[in-house]
Structures are given as structure tokens and as C-alpha cells.
C-alpha positions in Angstrom: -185.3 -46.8 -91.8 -186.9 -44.4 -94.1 -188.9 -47.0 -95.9 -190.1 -48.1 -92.8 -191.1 -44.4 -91.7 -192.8 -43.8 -94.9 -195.0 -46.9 -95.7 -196.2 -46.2 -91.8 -196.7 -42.6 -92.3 -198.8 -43.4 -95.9 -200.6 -46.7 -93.3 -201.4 -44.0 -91.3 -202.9 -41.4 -93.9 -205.3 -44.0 -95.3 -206.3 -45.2 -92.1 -207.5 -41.7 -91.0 -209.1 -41.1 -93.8 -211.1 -43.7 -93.7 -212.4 -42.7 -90.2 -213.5 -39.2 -91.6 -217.4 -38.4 -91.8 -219.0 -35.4 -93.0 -220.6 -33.5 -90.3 -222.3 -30.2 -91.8 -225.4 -29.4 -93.6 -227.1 -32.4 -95.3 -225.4 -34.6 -93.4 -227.2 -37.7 -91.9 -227.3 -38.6 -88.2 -228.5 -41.5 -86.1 -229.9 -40.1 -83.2 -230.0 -42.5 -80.2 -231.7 -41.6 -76.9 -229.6 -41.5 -73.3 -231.8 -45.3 -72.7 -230.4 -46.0 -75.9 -226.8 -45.3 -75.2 -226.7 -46.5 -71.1 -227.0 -50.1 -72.9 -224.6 -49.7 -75.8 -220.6 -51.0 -75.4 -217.8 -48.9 -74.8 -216.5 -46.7 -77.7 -219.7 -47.2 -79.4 -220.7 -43.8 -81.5 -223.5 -41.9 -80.2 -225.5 -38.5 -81.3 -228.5 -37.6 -78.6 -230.0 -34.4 -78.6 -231.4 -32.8 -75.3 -230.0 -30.8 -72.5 -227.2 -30.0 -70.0 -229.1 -29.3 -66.8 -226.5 -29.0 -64.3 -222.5 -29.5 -64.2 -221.2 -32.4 -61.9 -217.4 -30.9 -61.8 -214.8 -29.5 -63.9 -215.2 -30.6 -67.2 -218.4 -33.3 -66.6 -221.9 -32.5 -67.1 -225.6 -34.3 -66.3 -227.6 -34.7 -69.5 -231.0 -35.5 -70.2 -233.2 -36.3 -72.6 -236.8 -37.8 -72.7 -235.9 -40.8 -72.0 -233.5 -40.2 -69.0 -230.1 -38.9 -68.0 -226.6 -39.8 -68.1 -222.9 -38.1 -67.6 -221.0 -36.6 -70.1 -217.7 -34.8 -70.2 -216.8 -32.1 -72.7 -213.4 -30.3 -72.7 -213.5 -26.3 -72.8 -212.5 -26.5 -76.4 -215.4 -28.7 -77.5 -217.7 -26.3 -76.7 -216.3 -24.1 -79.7 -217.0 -20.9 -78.1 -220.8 -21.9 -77.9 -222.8 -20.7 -74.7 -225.0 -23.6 -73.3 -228.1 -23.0 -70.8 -230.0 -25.7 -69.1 -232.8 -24.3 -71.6 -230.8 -24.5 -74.7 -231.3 -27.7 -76.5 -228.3 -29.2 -77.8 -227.1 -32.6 -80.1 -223.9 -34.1 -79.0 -221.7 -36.4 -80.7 -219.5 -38.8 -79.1 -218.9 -42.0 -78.0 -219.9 -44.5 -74.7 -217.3 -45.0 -72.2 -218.1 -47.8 -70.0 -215.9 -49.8 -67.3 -216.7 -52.4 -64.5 -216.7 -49.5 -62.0 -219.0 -47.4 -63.3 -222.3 -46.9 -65.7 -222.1 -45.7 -68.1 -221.2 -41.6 -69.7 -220.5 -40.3 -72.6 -217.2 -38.4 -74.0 -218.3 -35.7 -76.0 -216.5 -34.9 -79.4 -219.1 -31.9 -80.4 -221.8 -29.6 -79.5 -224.0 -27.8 -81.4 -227.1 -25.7 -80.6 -230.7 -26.9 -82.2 -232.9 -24.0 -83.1 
């Protein structure tokens, strides 16, 4: 039983590291646009940078960018403690969520403020 427990434990170490990305200074991002991302598949990693103009309900957000605008949802804690306006440009990071049902939104993993 332990053997089992630890070569999936160590699995599951290595696999999580190899997930991991630098996010910070220097780091490179691919931005996409909100045309971009309403054709992308689900789960597919996206970084658009424009604004929140209004909030749908609890938790889900319209977001727009030049070309267009889509739904995203953000928890409380993603916003980090960060105030967001509909005149404060932001950069998201996250990834498509897509189902028969519905078009396309995003589920937002980060915000951050672009001076």
C-alpha cells in the first residue's frame, strides 16, 4: 500500500511541475483577442487584455476588447485584492469553457492591471 501511495504521490509531483509557467516580469504571453477565443475549443489557454464593463451576476462579468465581447467568471479571490473599473484596462489569463448549450466564456485564472 505504501509503494502504491508513494510512486502516485512522486506521479503526481512531476506531473504538476510540468504544468507550471512563469508568470512575472519578462515573461512572455500570447495575447489572443475575445474573436480569437469565441472560436477556440474548450480548456484552450487564453490571455486577452481589455475591460470589464459591466457584471452579469455573482461572480460573472461582460468583457470586451476591440474586437468584441464575451463572458467571463472570476472568483472573489482571483481578483487578488485588485480594484477593477469599466475604465481600467486589464489582461486576463484563463482558459475557454465551451458546451453544446452555450457560447462560449472564459474562466479566469488571473487579473492584472495594465498601466
Amino acid at each position: 500500500m505504501k509503494t502504491k501511495l508513494s510512486i502516485f504521490l512522486v506521479v503526481m509531483f512531476f506531473s504538476t511541475n510540468l504544468l507550471a509557467e512563469f508568470q512575472g516580469p519578462g515573461a512572455v504571453t500570447k495575447l489572443t483577442t475575445v474573436k480569437a477565443a469565441s472560436a477556440m475549443s474548450d480548456d484552450d489557454k487564453v490571455t486577452l487584455e481589455g475591460f470589464i464593463v459591466k457584471q452579469i451576476k455573482d461572480g460573472h462579468y461582460l468583457f470586451t476588447d476591440s474586437t468584441g465581447e464575451i463572458e467571463i467568471e472570476i472568483e472573489a479571490k482571483d481578483f487578488r485584492g485588485l480594484v477593477v473599473t469599466p475604465q481600467a484596462k486589464i489582461r486576463i489569463i484563463g482558459e475557454v469553457e465551451k458546451s453544446l448549450f452555450s457560447s462560449a466564456k472564459i474562466e479566469v485564472d488571473s487579473v492584472q492591471r495594465i498601466k
